[in-house]
C-alpha positions as CSV (number, residue, x, y, z in Angstrom):
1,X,-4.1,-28.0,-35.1
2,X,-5.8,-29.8,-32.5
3,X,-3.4,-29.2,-30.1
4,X,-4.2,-25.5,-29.7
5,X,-7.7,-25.8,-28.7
6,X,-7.2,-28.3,-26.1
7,X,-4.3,-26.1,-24.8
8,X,-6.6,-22.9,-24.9
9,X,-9.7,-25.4,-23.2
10,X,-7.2,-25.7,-20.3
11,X,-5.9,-22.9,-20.5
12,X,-9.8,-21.3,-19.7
13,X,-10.6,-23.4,-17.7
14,X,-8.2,-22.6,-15.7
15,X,-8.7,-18.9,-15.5
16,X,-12.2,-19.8,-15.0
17,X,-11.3,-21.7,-11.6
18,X,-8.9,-18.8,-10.4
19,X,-12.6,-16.5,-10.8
20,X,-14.7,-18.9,-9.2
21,X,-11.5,-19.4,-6.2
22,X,-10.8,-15.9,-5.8
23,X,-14.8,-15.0,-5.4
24,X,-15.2,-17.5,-3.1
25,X,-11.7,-16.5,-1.0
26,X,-13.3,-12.6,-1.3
27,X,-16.6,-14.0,0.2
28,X,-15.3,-16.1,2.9
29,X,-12.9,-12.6,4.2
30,X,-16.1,-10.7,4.1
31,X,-17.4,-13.6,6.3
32,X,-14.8,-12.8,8.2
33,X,-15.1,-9.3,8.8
34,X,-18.5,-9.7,9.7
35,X,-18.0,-12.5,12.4
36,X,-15.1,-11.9,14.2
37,X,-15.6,-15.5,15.9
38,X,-14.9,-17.3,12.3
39,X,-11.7,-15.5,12.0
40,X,-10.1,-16.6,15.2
41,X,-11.4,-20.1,14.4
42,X,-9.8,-20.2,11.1
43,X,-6.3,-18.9,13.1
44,X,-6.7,-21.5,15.7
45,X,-6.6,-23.9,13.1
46,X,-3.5,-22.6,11.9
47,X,-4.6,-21.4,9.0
48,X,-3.8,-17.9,9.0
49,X,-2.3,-16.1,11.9
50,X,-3.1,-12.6,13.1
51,X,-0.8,-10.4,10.9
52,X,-1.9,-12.0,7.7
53,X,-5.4,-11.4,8.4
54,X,-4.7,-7.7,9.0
55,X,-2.8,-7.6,5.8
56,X,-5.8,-9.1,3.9
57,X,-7.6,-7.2,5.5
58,X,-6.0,-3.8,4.3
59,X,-5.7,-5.4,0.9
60,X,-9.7,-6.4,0.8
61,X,-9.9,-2.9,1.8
62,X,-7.8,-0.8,-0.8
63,X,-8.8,-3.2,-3.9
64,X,-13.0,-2.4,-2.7
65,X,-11.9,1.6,-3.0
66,X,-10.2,1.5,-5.8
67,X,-6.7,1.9,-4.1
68,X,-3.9,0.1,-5.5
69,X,-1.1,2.7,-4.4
70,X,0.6,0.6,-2.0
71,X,-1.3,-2.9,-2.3
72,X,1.1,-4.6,-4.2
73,X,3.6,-4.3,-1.4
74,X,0.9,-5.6,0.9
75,X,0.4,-8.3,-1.3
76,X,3.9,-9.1,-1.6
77,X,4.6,-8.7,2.8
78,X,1.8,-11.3,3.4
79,X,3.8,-13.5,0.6
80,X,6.8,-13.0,2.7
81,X,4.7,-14.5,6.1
82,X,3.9,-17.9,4.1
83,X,5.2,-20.9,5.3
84,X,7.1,-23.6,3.1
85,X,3.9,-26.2,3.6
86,X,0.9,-23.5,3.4
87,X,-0.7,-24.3,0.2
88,X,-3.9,-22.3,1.0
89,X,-1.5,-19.3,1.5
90,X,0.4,-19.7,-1.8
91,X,-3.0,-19.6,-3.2
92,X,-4.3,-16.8,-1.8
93,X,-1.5,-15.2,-2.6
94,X,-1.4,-15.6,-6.0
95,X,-5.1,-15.0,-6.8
96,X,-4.5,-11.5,-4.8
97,X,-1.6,-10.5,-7.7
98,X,-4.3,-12.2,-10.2
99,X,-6.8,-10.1,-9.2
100,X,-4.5,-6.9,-8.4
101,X,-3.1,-7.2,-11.9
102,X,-6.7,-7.1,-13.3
103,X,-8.4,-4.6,-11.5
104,X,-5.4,-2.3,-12.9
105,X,-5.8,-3.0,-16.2
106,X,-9.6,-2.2,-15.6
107,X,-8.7,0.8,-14.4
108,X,-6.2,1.9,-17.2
109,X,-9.0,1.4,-20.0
């Protein structure tokens, strides 16, 4: 019995750091999109490179609107550009199909 909710305290606490991650990933591409400048700092470190920052970009985009038509493909070609060793990319990555996955059940209530 006490197993349970220890695994379900986890297991929320979890999801709960995904939400607080993925809001502050959302906040830092709006950054971003604002200042040019922080963008191609971010590439010069290597930690994105041009093409996935148009693909975020696209998917910031569609998931704003409402448009989820073809952003699971997106989602899944920037997954395709991650290195073996880029950790912050296998992250974003996965709270994009997090968040993608949610917003559709939003919409099918």
């Amino acid at each position: 019995m006490l197993q349970i909710p220890v695994a379900y305290n986890g297991i929320t606490s979890c999801v709960v750091t995904l939400r607080e991650m993925e809001k502050k990933f959302f906040d830092i591409l709006r950054i971003v999109q604002k200042n040019p400048v922080f963008g191609k700092t971010l590439m010069c470190g290597g930690m994105l490179d041009e093409k996935r920052m148009e693909i975020l970009y696209e998917i910031l985009y569609a998931i704003d609107r409402g448009e989820f038509t073809d952003t699971r493909n997106d989602i899944f070609q920037y997954g395709s550009l991650i290195g073996k060793k880029d950790l912050l990319a296998r992250q974003i990555f996965l709270c994009l199909l997090i968040l993608l996955d949610e917003q559709e059940q939003i919409i099918r209530k």
